[in-house]
Wavefront OBJ file of the C-alpha trace (Angstrom):
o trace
v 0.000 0.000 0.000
v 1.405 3.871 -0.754
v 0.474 6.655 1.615
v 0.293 9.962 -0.120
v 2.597 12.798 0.545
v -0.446 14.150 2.638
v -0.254 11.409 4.572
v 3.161 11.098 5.566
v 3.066 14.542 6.733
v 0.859 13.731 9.035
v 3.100 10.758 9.779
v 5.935 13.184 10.453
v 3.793 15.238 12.735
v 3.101 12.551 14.556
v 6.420 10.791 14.919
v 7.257 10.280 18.426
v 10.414 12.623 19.977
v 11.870 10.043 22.498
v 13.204 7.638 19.716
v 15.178 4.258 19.936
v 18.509 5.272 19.354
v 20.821 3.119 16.658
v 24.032 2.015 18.936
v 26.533 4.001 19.232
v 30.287 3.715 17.910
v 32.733 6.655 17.728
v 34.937 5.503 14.916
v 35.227 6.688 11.571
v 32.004 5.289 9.647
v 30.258 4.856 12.841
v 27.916 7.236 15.288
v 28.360 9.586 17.976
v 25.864 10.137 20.474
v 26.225 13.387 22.074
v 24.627 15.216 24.876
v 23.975 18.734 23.369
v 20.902 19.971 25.935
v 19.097 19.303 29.123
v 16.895 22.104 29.815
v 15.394 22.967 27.000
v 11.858 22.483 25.265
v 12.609 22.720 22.004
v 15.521 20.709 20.307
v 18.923 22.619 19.952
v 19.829 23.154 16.019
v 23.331 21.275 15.685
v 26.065 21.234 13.053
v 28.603 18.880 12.529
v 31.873 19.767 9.682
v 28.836 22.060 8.392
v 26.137 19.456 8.160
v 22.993 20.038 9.782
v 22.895 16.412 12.742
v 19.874 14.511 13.871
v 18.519 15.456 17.326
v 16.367 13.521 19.652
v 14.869 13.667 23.083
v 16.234 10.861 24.907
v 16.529 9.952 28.587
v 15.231 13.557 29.585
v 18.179 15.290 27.526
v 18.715 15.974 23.778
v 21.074 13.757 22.327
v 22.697 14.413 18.993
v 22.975 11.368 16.533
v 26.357 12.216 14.793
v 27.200 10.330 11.355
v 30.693 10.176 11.193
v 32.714 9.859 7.958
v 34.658 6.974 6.715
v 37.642 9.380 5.827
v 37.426 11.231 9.707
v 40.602 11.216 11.500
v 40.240 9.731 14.685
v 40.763 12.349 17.589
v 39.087 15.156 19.262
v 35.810 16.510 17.332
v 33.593 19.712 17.792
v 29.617 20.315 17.562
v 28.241 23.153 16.794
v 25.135 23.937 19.472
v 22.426 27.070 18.831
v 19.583 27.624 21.245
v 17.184 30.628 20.708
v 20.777 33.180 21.308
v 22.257 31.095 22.814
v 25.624 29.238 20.991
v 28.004 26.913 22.069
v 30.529 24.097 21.292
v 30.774 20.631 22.760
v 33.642 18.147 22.032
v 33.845 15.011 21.453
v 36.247 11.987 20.920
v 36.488 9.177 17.977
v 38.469 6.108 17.763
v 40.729 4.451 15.676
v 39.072 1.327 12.866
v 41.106 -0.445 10.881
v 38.795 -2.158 8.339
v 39.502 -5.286 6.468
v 40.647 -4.962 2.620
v 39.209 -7.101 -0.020
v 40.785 -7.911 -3.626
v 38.336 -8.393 -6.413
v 39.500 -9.651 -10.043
v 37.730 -7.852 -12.446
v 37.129 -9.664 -16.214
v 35.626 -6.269 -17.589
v 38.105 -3.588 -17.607
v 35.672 -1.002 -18.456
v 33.742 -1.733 -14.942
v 37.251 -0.735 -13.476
v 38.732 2.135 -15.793
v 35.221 3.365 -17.393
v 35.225 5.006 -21.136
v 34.453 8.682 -21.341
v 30.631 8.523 -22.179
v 30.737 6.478 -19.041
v 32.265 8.730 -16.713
v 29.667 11.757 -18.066
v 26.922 9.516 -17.076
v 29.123 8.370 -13.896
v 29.290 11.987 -12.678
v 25.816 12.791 -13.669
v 24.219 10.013 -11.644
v 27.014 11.120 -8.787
v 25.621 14.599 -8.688
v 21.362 12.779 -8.329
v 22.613 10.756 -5.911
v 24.611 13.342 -3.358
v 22.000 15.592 -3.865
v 19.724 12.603 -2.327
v 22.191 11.803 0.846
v 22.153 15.933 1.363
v 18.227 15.773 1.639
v 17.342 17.354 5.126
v 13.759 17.275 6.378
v 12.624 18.626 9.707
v 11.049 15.923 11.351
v 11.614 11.688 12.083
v 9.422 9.797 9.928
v 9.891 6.634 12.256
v 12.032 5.302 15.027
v 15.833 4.908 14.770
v 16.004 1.478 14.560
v 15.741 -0.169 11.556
v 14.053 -3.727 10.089
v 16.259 -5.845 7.572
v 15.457 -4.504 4.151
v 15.994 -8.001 2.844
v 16.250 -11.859 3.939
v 19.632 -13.360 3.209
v 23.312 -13.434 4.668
v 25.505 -10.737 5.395
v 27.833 -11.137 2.333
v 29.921 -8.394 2.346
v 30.669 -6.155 5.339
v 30.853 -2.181 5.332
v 34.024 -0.497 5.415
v 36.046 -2.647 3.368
v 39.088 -1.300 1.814
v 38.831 -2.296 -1.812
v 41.224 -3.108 -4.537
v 39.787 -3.848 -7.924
v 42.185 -5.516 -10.493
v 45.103 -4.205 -7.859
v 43.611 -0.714 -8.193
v 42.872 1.227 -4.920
v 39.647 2.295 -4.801
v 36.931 3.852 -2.156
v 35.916 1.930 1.019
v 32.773 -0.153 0.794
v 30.124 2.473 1.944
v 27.441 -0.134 2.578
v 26.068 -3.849 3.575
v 25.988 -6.479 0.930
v 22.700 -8.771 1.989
v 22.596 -11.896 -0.931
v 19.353 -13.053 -1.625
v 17.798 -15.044 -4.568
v 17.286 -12.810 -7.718
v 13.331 -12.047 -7.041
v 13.212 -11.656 -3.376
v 11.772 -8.697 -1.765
v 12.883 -5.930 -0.317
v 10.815 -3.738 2.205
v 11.453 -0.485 3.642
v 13.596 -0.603 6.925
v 11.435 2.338 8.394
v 8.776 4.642 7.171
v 10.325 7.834 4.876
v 9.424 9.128 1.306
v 11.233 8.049 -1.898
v 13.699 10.847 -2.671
v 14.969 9.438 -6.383
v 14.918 6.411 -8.266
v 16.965 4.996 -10.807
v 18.990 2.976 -12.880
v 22.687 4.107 -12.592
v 26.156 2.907 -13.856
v 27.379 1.579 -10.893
v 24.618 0.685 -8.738
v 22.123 -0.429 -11.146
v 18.235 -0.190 -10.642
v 18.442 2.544 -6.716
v 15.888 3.486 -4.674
v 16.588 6.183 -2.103
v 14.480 6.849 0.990
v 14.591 9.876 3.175
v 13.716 8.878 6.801
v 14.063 12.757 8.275
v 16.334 14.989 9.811
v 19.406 13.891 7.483
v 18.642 10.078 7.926
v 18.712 8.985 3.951
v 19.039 5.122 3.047
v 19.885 3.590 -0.481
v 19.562 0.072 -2.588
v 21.137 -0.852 -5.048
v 21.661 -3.844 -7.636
v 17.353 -4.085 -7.777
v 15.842 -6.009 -10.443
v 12.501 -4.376 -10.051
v 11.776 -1.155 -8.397
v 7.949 -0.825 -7.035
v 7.890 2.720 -5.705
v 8.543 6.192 -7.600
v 9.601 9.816 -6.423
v 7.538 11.451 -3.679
v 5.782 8.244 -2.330
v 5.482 7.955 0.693
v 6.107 4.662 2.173
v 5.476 2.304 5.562
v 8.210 0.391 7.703
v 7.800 -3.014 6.234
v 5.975 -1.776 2.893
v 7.879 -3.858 -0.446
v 9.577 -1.064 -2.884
v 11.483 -3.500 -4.741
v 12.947 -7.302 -5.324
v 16.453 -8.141 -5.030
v 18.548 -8.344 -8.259
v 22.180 -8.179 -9.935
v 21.826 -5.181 -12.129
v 24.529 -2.537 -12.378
v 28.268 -3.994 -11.861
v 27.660 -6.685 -9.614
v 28.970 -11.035 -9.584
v 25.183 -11.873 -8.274
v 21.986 -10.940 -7.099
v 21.673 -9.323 -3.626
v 21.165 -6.401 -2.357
v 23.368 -3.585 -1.161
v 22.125 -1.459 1.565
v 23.528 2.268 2.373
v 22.929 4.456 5.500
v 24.020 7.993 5.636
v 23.479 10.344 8.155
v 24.262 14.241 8.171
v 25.658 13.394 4.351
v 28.245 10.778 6.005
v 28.075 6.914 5.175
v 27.747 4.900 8.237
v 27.496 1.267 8.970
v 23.671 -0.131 8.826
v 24.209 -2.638 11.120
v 24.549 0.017 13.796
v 20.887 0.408 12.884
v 19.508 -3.098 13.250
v 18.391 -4.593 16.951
v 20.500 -7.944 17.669
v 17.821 -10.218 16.707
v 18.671 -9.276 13.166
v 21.592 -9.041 13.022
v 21.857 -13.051 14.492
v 18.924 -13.831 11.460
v 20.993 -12.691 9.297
v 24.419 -14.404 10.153
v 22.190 -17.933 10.617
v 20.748 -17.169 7.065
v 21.796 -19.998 4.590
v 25.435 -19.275 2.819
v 25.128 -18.610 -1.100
v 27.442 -20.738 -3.402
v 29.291 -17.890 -4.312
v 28.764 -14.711 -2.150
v 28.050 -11.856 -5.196
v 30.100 -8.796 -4.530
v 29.744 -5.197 -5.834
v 32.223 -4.226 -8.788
v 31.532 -1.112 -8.097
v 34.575 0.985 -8.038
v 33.239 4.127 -6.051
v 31.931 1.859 -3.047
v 28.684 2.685 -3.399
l 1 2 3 4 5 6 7 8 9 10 11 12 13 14 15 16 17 18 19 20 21 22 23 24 25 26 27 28 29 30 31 32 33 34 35 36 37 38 39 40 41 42 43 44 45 46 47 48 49 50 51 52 53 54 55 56 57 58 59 60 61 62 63 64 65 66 67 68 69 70 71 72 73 74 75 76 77 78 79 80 81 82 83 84 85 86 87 88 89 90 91 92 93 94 95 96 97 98 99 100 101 102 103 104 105 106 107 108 109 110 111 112 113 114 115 116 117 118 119 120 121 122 123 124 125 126 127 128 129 130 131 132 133 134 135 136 137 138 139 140 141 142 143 144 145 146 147 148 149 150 151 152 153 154 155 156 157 158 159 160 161 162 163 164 165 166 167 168 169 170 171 172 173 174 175 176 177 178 179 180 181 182 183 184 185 186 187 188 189 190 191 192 193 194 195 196 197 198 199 200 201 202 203 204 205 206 207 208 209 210 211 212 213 214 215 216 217 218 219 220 221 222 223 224 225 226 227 228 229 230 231 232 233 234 235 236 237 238 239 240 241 242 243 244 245 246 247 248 249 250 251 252 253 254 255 256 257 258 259 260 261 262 263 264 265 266 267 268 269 270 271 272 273 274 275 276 277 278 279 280 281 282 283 284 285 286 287 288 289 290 291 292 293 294 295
């Protein structure tokens, strides 16, 4: 069922202040939770590197949900905190991660060095698609944990530091979930369809803005059954898995960003998922983006 944009507004209205918060992990391509405010009755506005940053009422004090980028030096880090006049700065540490690195072979050189026509269309689709993780929205469309999109094992972790054919390349900015060609995918949380498409890299891509800088992405569908501006449910199907775009085999990769920064989705799911998804039945051959911008 689609809701209409009428709808989800009211949905937004609605949406409850004292969310479940995703856990937290200070490390570049994890989340900060901060403690910006007690006091106050109205949630503080709050910048991070010049990004607007998701704040929630939790445990009697405002709590800042900070996405932290894969490329963040580990250290000490600064939040910007307005209040009516009133301005401050609160600091904040993150940790060290070393992620693992992964070697993919490549048959296809042109999936690893593209042509020119391919990079215009590359860059085009880059520009959609960054406008889409930018997105900001006032208000939570749902809670801050999140459902599996999809049924299937974990197949490829976020984070890894990729090598195509050799060739450095970006960090893998989401969760690989394989799943037979077919299966569905459902929304993780209630949000409205920012774009869809079918791009170089990534294939047949839904995007989903969830509120207040919370914007989630799949990629590699074979079927897409939502379109721009729908609103959509926590559970609701807006597409079946697939292996389009440069991919080995069908499944289904899954990005989280926050304040415009990547993060890992499984910081999003409850336990009980997560365990689902390791028990979930191994795939002959785990598929793998070829995707040379980790995306």
């Amino acid at each position: 069922m689609k809701l209409s944009l009428a709808i989800v507004c009211g949905l937004l209205a609605a949406a409850p202040v004292h969310a479940q918060l995703p856990e937290a992990n200070a490390v570049p391509g994890g989340i900060a939770i901060v403690t910006v405010a007690n006091d106050s009755t109205t949630p503080p506005q709050v910048l991070f590197n010049g990004q607007r940053v998701l704040t929630v009422r939790h445990q009697q004090a405002w709590q800042a949900v900070v996405g932290l980028p894969l490329s963040l030096a580990p250290g000490q880090h600064t939040l910007e905190i307005s209040t009516g006049s009133n301005h401050q700065q609160v600091n904040f540490k993150v940790r060290s991660k070393k992620y693992q690195t992964q070697y993919l072979t490549i048959a296809n050189k042109r999936q690893v060095e593209p042509n020119a026509e391919d990079l215009q269309r590359i860059l085009r689709e880059k520009e959609i698609i960054n406008g889409a993780f930018a997105t900001w929205s006032e208000t939570l469309a749902d809670d801050l944990q999140f459902d599996l999109p999809a049924v299937g094992r974990f197949s490829s972790a976020f984070g890894l530091r990729r090598f195509f054919n050799k060739q450095p390349r970006q960090p893998h900015s989401g969760l690989d979930i394989a799943a037979p060609e077919g299966a569905p995918i459902l929304a993780p949380a209630a949000g409205v369809v920012l774009e869809t498409g079918d791009y170089f890299f990534n294939g047949n891509t839904i995007l989903l803005d969830h509120g207040q800088g919370l914007v989630s992405m799949y990629n590699h569908l074979s079927r897409i059954d939502v379109k721009k501006g729908d609103a959509v449910h926590r559970g609701q199907q807006i597409g079946a898995i697939g292996k389009t775009g440069r991919v080995t085999g069908a499944h289904l990769h899954w990005t989280v960003s926050l304040n415009n920064a990547r993060v890992d989705p499984m910081l999003f799911l409850p336990a009980a998922s997560r365990v689902r998804a390791e028990q979930a039945p191994i795939p002959k051959r785990p598929p793998q983006d070829q995707n040379p911008n980790g995306s």
